[in-house]
C-alpha positions as CSV (number, residue, x, y, z in Angstrom):
1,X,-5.7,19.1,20.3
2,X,-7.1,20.8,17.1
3,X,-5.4,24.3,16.6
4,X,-6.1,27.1,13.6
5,X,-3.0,27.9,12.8
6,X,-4.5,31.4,11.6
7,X,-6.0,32.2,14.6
8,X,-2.6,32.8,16.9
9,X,-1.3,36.3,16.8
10,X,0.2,37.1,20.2
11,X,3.3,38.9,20.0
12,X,6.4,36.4,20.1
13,X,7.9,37.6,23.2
14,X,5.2,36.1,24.6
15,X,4.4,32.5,26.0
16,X,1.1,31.9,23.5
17,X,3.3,33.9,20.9
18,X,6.4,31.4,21.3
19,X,3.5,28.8,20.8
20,X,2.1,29.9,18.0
21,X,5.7,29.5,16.1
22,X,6.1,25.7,17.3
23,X,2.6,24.7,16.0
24,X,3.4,25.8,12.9
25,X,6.5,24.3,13.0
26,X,4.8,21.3,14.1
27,X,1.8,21.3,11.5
28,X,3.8,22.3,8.6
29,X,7.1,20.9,9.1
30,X,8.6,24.3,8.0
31,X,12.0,26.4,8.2
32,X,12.7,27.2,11.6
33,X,11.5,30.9,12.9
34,X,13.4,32.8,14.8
35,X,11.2,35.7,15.6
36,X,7.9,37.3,13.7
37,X,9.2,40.2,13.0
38,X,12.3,38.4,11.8
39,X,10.8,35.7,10.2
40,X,11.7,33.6,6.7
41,X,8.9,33.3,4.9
42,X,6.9,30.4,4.2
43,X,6.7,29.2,0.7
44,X,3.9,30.9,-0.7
45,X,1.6,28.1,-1.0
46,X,1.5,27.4,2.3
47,X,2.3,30.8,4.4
48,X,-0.8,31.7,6.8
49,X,-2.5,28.5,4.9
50,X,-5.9,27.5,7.3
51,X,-5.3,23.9,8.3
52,X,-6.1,22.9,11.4
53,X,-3.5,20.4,13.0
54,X,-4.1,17.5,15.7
55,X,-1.1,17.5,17.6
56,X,-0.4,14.2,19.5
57,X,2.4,15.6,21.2
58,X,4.7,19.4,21.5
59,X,8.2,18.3,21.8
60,X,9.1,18.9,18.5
61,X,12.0,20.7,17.7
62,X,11.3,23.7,16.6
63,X,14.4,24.0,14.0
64,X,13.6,20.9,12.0
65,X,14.9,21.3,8.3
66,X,12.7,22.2,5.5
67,X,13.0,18.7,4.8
68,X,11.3,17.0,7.6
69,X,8.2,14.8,6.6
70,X,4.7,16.7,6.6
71,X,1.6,14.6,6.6
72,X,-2.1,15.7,5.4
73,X,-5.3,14.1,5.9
74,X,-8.6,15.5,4.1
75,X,-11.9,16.0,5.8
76,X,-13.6,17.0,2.3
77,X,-14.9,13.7,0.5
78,X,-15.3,16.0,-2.4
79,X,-12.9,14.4,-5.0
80,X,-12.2,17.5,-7.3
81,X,-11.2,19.3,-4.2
82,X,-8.9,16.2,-3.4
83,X,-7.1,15.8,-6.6
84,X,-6.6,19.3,-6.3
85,X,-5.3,19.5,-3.7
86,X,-3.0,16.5,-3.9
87,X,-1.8,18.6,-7.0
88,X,-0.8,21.5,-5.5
89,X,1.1,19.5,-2.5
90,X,3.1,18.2,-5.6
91,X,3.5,21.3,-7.3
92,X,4.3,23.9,-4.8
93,X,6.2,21.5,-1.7
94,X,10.3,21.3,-1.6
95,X,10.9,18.3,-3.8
96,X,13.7,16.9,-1.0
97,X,10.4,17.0,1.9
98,X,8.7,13.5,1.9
99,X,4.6,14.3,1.7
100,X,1.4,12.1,3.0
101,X,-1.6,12.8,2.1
102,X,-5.0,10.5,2.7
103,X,-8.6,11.3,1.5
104,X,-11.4,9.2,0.8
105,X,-14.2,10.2,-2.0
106,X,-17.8,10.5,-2.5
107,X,-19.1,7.8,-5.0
108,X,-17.1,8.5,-7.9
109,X,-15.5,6.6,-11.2
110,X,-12.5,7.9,-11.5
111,X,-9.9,7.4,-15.0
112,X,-6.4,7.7,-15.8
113,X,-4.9,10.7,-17.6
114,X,-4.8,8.6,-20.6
115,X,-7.8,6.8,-20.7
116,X,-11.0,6.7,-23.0
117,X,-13.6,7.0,-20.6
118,X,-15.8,5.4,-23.6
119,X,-13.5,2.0,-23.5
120,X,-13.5,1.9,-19.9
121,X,-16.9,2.6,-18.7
122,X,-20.5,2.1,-18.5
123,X,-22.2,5.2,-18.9
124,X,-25.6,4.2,-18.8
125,X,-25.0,2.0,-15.7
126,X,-23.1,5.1,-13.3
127,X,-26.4,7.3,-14.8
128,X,-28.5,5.3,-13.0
129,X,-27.1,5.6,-10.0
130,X,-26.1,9.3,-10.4
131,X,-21.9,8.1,-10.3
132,X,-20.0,10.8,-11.6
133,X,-16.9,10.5,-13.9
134,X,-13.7,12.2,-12.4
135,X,-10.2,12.6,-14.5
136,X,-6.8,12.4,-12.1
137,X,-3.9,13.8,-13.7
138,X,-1.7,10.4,-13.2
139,X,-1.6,7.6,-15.6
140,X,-2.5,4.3,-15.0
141,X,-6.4,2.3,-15.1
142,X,-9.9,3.0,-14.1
143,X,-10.7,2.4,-10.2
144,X,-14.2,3.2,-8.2
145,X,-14.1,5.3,-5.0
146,X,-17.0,5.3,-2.4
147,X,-16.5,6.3,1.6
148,X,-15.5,2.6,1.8
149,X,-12.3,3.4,0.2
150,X,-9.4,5.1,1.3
151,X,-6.6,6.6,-0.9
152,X,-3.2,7.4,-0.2
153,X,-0.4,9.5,-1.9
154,X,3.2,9.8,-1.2
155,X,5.2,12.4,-2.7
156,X,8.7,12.1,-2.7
157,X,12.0,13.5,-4.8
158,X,12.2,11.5,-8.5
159,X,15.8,10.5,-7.8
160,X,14.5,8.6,-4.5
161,X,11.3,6.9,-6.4
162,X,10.7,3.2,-6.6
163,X,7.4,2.1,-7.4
164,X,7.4,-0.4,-4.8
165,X,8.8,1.3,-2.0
166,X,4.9,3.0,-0.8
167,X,3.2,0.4,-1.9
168,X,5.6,-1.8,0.7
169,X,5.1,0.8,3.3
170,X,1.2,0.5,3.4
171,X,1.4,-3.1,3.6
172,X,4.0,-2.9,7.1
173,X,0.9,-0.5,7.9
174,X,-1.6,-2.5,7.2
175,X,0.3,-6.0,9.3
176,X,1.1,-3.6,11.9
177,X,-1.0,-2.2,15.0
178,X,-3.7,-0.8,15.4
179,X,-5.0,-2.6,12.0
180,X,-2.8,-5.9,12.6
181,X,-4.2,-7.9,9.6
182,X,-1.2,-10.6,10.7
183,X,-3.4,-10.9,14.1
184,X,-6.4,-11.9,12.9
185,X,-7.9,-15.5,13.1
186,X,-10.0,-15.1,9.7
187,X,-9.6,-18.6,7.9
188,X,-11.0,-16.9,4.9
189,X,-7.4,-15.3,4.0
190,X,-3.9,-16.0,4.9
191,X,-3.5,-14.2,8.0
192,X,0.3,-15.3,7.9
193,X,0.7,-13.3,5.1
194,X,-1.3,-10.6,5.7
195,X,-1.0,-8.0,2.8
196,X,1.9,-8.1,0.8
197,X,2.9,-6.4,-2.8
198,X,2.9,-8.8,-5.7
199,X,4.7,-8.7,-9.0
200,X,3.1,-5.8,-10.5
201,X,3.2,-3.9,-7.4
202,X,-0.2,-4.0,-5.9
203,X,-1.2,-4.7,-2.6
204,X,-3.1,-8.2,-2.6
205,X,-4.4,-10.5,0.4
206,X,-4.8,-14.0,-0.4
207,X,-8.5,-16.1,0.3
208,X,-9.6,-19.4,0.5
209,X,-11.1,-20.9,-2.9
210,X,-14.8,-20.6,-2.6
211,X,-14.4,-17.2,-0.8
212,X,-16.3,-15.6,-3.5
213,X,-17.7,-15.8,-6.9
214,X,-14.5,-14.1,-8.6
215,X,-12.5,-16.6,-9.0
216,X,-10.9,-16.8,-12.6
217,X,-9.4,-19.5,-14.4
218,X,-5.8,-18.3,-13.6
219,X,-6.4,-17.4,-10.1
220,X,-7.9,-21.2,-9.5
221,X,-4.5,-22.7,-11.4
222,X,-2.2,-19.9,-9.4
223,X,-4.0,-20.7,-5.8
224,X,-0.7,-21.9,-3.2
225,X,-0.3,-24.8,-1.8
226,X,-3.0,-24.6,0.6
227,X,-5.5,-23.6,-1.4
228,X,-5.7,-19.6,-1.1
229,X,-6.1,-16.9,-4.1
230,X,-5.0,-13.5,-4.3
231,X,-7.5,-11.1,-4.5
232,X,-6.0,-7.1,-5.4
233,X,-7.2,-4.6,-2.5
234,X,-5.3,-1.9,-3.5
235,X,-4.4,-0.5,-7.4
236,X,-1.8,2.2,-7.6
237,X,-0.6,5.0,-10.5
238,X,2.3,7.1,-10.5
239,X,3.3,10.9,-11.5
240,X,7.0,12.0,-12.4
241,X,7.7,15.4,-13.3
242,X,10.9,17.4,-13.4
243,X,12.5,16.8,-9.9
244,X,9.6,15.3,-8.1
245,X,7.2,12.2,-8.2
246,X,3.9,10.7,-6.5
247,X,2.5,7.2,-6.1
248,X,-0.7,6.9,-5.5
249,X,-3.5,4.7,-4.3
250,X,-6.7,2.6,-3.6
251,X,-7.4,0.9,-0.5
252,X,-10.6,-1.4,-0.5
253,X,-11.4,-1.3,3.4
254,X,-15.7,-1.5,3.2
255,X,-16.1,-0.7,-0.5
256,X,-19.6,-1.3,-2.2
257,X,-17.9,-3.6,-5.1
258,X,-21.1,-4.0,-6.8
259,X,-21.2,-0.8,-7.7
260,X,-17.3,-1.4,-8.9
261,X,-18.1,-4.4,-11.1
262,X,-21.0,-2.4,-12.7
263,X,-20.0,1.0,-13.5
264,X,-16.3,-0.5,-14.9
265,X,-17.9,-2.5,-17.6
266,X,-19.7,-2.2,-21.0
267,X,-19.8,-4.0,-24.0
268,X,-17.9,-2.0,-26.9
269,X,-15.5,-4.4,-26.8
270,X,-13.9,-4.9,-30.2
271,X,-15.4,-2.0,-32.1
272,X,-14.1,1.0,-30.2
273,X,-10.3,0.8,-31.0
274,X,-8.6,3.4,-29.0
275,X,-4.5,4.8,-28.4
276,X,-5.7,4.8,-24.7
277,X,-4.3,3.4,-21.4
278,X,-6.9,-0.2,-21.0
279,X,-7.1,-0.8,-17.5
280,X,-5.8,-4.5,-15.8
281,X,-9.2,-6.0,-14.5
282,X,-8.0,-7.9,-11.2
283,X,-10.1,-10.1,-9.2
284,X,-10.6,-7.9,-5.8
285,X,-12.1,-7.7,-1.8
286,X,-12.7,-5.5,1.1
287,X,-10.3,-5.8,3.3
288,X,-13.3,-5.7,5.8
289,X,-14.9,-9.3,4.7
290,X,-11.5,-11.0,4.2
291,X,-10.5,-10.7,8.2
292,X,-14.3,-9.8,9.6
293,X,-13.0,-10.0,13.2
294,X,-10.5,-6.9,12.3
295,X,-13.3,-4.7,10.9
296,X,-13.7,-2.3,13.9
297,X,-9.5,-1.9,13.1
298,X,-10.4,-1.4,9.4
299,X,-12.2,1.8,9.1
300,X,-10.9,4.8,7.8
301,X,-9.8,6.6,10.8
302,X,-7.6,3.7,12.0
303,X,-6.1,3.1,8.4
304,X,-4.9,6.5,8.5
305,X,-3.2,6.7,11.8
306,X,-1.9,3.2,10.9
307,X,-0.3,5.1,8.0
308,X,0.6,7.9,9.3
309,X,2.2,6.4,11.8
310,X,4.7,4.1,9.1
311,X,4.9,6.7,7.3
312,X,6.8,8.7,10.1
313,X,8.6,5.4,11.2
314,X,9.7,5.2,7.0
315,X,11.1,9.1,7.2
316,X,12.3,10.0,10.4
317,X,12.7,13.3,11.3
318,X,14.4,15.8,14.5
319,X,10.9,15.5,16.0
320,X,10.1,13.3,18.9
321,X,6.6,13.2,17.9
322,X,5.8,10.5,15.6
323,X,1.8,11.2,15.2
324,X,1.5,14.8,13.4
325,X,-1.6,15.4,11.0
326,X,-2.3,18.4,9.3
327,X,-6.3,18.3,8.0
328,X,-7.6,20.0,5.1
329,X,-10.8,21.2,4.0
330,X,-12.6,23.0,1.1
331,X,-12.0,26.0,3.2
332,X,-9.1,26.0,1.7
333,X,-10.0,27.7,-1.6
334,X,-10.8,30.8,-0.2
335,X,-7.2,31.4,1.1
336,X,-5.3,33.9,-0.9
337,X,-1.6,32.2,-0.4
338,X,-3.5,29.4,-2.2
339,X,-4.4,31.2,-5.2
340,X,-1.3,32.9,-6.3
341,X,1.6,32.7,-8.6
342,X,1.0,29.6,-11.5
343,X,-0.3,26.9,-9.4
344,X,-3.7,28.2,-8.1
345,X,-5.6,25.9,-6.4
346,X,-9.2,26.8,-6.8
347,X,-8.3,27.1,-11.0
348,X,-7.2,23.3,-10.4
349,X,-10.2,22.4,-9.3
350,X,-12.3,24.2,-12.0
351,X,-9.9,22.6,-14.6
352,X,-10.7,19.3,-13.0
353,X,-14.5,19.3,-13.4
354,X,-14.3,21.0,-17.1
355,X,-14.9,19.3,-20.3
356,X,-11.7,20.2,-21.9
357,X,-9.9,18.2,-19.2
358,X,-12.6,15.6,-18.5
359,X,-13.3,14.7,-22.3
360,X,-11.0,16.9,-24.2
361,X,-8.0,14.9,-23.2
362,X,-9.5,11.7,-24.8
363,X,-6.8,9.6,-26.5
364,X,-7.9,9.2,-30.0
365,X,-10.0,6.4,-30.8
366,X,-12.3,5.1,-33.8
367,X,-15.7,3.5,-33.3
368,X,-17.5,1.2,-35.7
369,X,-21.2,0.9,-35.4
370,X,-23.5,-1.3,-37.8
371,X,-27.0,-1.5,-38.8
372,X,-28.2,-4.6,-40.3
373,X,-31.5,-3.9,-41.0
374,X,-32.7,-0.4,-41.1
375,X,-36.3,-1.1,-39.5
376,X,-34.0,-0.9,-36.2
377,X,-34.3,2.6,-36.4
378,X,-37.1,3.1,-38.5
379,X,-35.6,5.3,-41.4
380,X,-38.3,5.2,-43.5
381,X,-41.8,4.3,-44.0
382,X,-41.3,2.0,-46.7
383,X,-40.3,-1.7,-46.9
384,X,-36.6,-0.2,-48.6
385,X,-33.6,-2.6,-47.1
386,X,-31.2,-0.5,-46.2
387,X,-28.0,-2.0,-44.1
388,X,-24.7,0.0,-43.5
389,X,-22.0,0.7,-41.0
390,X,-21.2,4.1,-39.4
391,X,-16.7,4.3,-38.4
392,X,-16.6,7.4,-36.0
393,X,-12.9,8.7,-36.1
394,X,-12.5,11.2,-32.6
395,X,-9.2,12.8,-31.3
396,X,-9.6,14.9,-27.6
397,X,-13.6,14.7,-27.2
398,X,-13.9,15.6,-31.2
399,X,-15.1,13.9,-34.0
400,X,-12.3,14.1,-36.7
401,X,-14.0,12.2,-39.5
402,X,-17.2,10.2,-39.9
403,X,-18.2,8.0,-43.0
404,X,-20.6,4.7,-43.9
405,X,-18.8,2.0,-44.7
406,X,-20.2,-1.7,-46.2
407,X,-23.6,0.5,-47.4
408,X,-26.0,-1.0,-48.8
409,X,-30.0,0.9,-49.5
410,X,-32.4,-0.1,-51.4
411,X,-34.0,3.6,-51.2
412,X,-31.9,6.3,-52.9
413,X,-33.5,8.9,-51.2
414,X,-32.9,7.4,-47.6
415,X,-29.3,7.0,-48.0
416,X,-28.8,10.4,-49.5
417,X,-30.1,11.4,-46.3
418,X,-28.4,9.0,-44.4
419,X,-24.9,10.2,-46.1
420,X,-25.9,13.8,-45.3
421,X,-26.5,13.0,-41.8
422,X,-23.2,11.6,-41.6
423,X,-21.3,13.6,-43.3
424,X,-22.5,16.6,-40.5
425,X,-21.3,14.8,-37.3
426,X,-17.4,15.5,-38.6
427,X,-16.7,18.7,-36.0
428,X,-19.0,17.4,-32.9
429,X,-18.3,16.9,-29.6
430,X,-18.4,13.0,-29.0
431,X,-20.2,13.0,-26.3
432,X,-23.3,15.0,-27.8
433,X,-24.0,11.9,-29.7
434,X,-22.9,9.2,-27.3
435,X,-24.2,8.8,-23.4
436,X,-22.2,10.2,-21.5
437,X,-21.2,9.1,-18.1
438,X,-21.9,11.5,-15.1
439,X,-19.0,14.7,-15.2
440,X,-19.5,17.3,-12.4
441,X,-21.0,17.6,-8.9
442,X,-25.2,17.4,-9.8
443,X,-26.1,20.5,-8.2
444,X,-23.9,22.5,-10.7
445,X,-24.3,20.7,-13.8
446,X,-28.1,19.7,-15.0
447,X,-29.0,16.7,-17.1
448,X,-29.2,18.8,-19.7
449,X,-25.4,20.2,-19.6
450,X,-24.3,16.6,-18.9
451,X,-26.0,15.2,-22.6
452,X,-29.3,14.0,-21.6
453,X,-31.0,12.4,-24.5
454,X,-32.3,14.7,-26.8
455,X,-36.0,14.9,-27.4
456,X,-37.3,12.2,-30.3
457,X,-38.1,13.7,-34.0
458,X,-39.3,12.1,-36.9
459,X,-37.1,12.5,-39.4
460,X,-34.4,10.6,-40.7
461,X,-31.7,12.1,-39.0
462,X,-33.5,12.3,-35.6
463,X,-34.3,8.9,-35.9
464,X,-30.1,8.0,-36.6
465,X,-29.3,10.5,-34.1
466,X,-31.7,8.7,-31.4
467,X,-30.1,5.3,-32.9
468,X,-26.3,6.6,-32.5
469,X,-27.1,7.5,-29.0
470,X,-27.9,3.8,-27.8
471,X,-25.2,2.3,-29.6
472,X,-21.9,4.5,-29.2
């Protein structure tokens, strides 16, 4: 049954009236009312909030504490709006009331808080494919999202927190009915094991040797007794602030990992030396291809009720129903309740997509680029030998300092030019001389806004800036 909370106005002395309270007790998980005209308000970020709920089942008490669990599940696959969203659930929500909340995204690359999106990605590889660059406000290493890919998020009081406690609970869900990896009779993973949460807390499956082409040295010499390998489905980051934290996560269900492999690496290697978060690479797989006779139990619809489901099992509450979703949508932003007091949701999304938050809050970093012989980039018409290295110094999407280093010109005139040109990039934005990747949703922000390559010139600093541009 799909209901708009909104919608229900009937006076309360009336049947649909007495109703309208239980659903949004039900939906919302809130303070118990006693009447509408004598009714404790909601809190604010949630009071007359348009969610619809699918309700499994009405026998909920309808004076379950302000504690009780609430669980949310997006029907946007915008990832802005997500993250946003997921924000404000963490900002504005009782820090004693456990939260779920699963969304899947669009193609998207999305980055840690503190990561150099230059040390971490290939920009000229997601511009092909039109892959956008997203920023989350937790910590932790790069992962790629598709439709394929389901995340998760947990909220819960910071005094209760464990790291592995979610991560456990996904894994019961993903062992458990309807998705039942331990009933599968794949013999290309360890359907004995199932999914399980290694070391570093991540959610693995293990696969026979052979199962793939990502095999590593250590995985081959760590592979058990009867030959399997752990491949990571799932990544996870965390959030702690004041009284409440989050853990948050990846599932790979049907994910297109080609477009993982691709858009996660580039060749900067040594050269780019950054006080950035590096992200873990792990050897990985669809949970999809590991048990291919649970796929029809592995898309995104069963993955959530499976969690949904342990998630209520995990925090019990006074209500008899176990099976209560509320469902979000962009619709969201226009309500009022939403956009009041500090934390505003649509503001949170507009902060999301901006280039102080997407670039700005780039760790600082210094970049060394070298030319060996200056016909590369054609500085001059002469046979002059010049060779030289450029060290870019950049703090928050701005370049601090930039100056040659191991020069050496045969043509006095070129390197005074060369020196000038240099000496001007101190107090640009980074990414108006490097590719960029991708930043915002491509009907808003043109080519043009998102640094497409600027239009050739022939002189010396065109040519350097052209140069810079393939090479940063």
């Amino acid at each position: 049954m799909i209901v708009t909370i909104a919608n229900l106005r009937a006076p309360s002395n009336s049947s649909l009236g007495r109703l309208s309270i239980a659903l949004q007790n039900i939906a919302l998980q809130s303070i118990a009312l006693q009447s509408t005209t004598s009714q404790r308000p909601l809190p604010l970020s949630l009071a007359k909030l348009t969610l619809r709920a699918r309700l499994f089942s009405t026998t909920c008490s309808a004076t379950a504490p302000a504690s009780a669990p609430q669980a949310y599940v997006s029907l946007s696959t915008n990832p802005w709006f997500n993250l946003a969203f997921e924000d404000h659930l963490f900002r504005t929500i009782d820090a004693s009331t456990p939260i779920c909340f699963l969304y899947r995204n669009s193609p998207c690359v999305v980055v840690g808080r503190n990561q150099n999106p230059w040390k971490e990605l290939n920009a000229s590889a997601m511009r092909s494919i039109g892959l956008p660059m997203v920023r989350r406000r937790s910590g932790g290493g790069t992962v790629y999202h598709d439709l394929g890919n389901t995340n998760y998020s947990f909220h819960i009081a910071r005094e209760a927190f464990d790291r592995r406690t979610h991560a456990e609970l996904v894994a019961r869900a993903l062992n458990s009915p309807p998705t039942g990896l331990q009933l599968s009779r794949s013999d290309l993973a360890r359907t004995d094991m199932g999914a399980y949460v290694n070391g570093r807390n991540d959610i693995c499956i293990r696969v026979k040797q052979g199962y793939d082409s990502k095999s590593t040295k250590k995985t081959f010499e760590e592979a058990d007794e009867k030959g399997y390998e752990e491949r990571k489905v799932s990544g996870s980051a965390y959030k702690l602030v004041n009284k409440r934290a989050y853990h948050h996560g990846t599932m790979l269900l049907s994910a297109s990992l080609g477009s993982l492999g691709s858009s996660l690496r580039n060749d900067r290697g040594e050269l780019l030396v950054t006080k950035g978060v590096a992200s873990v690479p792990a050897p990985v797989a669809n949970l999809s291809d590991a048990f291919p006779d649970r796929k029809a139990m592995l898309s995104h619809d069963m993955f959530v009720q499976a969690v949904v489901n342990e998630f209520h099992r995990t925090y019990p509450s006074s209500c008899e129903s176990k099976e209560k979703v509320v469902q979000v949508d962009e619709s969201s932003l226009d309500r009022l309740d939403l956009n009041q007091g500090r934390w505003k949701l649509v503001e949170n999304m507009s902060e999301l997509q901006s280039w102080q938050w997407l670039f700005g809050q780039t760790p600082e970093f210094t970049h060394r680029v070298s030319v060996d012989d200056a016909s590369e980039i054609d500085t001059s018409d002469t046979q002059a030998r010049a060779a030289f290295s450029i060290e870019i110094h950049s703090k928050e999407g701005i370049v601090l300092d930039a100056k040659l280093v191991e020069a050496s010109f045969d043509d006095a005139t070129i390197e005074r030019k060369v020196r000038g040109m240099v000496q001007g990039l101190q107090g640009r934005r980074y990414d108006e001389l490097a590719l960029p990747p991708p930043w915002g949703p491509s009907s808003e922000l043109s080519l043009e806004h998102q640094g497409a390559s600027p239009k050739g010139g022939s002189s010396v600093q065109d040519k350097l800036l052209a140069w810079l541009r393939t090479v940063l």
